[in-house]
N, C-alpha and C positions, 0 to 999 in steps of 0.2 A: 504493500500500500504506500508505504511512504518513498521508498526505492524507487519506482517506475517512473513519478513524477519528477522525482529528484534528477535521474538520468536522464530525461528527457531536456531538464532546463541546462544539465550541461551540455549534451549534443548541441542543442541548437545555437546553445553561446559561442559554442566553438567553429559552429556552420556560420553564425554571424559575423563573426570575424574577418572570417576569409571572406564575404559577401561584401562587407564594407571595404573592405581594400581593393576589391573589384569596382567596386564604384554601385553593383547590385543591391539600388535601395530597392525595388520592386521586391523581389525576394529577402531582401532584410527587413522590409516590414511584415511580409508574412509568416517569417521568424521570429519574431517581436511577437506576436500575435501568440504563437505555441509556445513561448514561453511565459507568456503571459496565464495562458488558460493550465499548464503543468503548474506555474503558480501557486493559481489557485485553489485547484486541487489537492497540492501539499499542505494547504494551509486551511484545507475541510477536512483533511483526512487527521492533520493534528487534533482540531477544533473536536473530532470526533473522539480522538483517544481522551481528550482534558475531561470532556464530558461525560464520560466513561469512566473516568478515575473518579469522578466528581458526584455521579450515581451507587458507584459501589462504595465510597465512602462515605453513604448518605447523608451528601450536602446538595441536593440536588434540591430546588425552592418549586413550589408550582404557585407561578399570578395566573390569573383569570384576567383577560380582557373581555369587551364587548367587542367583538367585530363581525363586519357580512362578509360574507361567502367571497364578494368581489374582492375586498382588500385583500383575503389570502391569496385566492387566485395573481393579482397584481402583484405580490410579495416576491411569488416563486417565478413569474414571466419571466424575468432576464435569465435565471439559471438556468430554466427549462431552455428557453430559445437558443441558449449556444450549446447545451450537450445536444440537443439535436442538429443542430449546423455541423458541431465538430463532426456527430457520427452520419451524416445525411439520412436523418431520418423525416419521417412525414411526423405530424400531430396533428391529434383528433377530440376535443372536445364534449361530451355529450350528460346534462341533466335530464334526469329520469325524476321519477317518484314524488313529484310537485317541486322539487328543489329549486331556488333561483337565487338569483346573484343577490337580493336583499337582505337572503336568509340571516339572520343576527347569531352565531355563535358567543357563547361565555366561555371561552377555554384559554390556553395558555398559547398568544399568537404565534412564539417564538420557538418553542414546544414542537408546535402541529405542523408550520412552515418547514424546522427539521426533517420532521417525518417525509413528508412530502415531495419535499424535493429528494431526501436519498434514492427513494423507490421510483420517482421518474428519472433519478441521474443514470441509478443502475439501470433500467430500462433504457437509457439511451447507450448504454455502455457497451452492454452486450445483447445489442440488437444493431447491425449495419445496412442501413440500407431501406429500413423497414417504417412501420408503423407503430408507436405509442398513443396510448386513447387515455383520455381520465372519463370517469364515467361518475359522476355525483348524483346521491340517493337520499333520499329523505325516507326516512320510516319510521318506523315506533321499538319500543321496546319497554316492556310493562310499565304501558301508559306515557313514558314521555320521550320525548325528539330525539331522536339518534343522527347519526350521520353517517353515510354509507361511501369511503372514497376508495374506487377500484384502479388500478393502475395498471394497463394491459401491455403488451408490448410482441409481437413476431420475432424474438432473437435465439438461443441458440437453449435457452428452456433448462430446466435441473433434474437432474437424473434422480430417481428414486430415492434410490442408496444415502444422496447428497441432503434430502432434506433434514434429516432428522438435526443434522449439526447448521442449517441454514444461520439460525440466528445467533452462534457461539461467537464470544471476540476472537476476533484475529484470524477468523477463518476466508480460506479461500478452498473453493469445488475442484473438483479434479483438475489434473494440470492440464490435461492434453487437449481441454477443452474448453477452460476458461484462461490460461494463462497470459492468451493474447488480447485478451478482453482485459483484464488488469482485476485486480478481484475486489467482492465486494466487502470482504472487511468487517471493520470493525464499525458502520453506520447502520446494519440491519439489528446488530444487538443496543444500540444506543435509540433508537427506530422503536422495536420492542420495549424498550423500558420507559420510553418517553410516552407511547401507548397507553402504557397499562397505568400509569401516574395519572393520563388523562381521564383516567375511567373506565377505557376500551381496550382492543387489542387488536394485531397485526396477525394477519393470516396469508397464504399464497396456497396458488394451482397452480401444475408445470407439467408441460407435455414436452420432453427433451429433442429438439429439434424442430420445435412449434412455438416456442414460447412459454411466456408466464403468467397468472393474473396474482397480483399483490392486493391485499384488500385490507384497509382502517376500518374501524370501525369504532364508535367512540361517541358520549352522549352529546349531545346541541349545549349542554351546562356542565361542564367538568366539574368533578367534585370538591369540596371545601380541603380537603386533606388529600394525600396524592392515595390515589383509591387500592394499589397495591404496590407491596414493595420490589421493588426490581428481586 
């Protein structure tokens, strides 16, 4: 997790180099660019392990904000819009079950946008080429407002064998199949615990060589105290 990004911002320093003394600013901004975005990703992937330490030491805080449906959406746009450039994928949108952009959640905004964006980064990660969908659901659950967020994707899917340790830190799936994907780490177990704090929890379906559906789940009012302990 932290290696691939890492290597990546020296290759390109060093491709840059030799670019600028060619006088190749066209490809040394597009240099600039990937080392920009390896970046970033080493600095979510830390963000992921701080928070990690942060949970299992339980000092983990849960606020409640008031927000709609739209502000999160707008939260995660920029992240979502460049894992999908980088990977060229398509995206697809779609509210189901009365859900709309007004919808007012009480949860933890900073919390739920985490979640959020990991399961559509990893979707854009290890899916090339393809299609990502977020699907938002409104329903019930004894008696009061749930929220349903499904995060689909056509990439290269989790083998059987690989779920049961899906959400363990520091884990990465078989090598020979995700390793050029870059692995997912330690954000699906930070993902899960931020979850389950909210009230809800984190689930996935995967047909290996088809894809994945990642699915939140989690109330419209998070609870007063984080609802279970990591």
């Amino acid at each position: 997790e932290l290696r691939t990004p890492l290597n990546a911002v020296l290759g390109y320093t060093e491709l840059l180099e030799d670019q600028l003394e060619r006088g190749d600013t066209t490809s040394a901004l597009a240099d600039l660019d990937s080392i920009r975005r390896s970046a970033n990703r080493l600095l979510r992937t830390l963000a992921s392990i701080l928070e990690l330490a942060r949970i299992e030491a339980g000092g983990a805080a849960l606020q409640r904000d008031a927000i709609t449906l739209e502000r999160l959406l707008e939260r995660i746009a920029t992240s979502v819009i460049e894992s999908l450039a980088e990977h060229n994928n398509r995206f697809e949108y779609e509210a189901v079950g009365g859900a709309a952009l007004d919808d007012v959640l009480e949860t933890d905004l900073e919390k739920l946008e985490y979640c959020l964006v990991s399961l559509l980064d990893n979707a854009c990660r290890f899916n090339r080429g393809g299609l990502v969908r977020l699907v938002v659901d409104r329903c019930e659950r004894r008696g009061a407002p749930w929220l349903r967020l499904e995060v689909h994707d056509t990439g290269i899917g989790i083998a059987p064998e690989d779920a049961p340790r899906l959400f363990e830190s520091f884990t990465q799936l078989d090598d020979s199949s995700t390793r050029a994907y870059e692995g997912s780490g330690v954000s699906l177990s930070v993902t899960r615990a931020f979850c389950r704090m909210l009230g809800g929890d984190v689930s996935f379906t995967s047909e290996p060589g088809e894809g994945s559906i990642f699915v939140i789940e989690l109330p419209a009012r998070a609870p007063e105290r984080d609802a279970t302990s990591p």
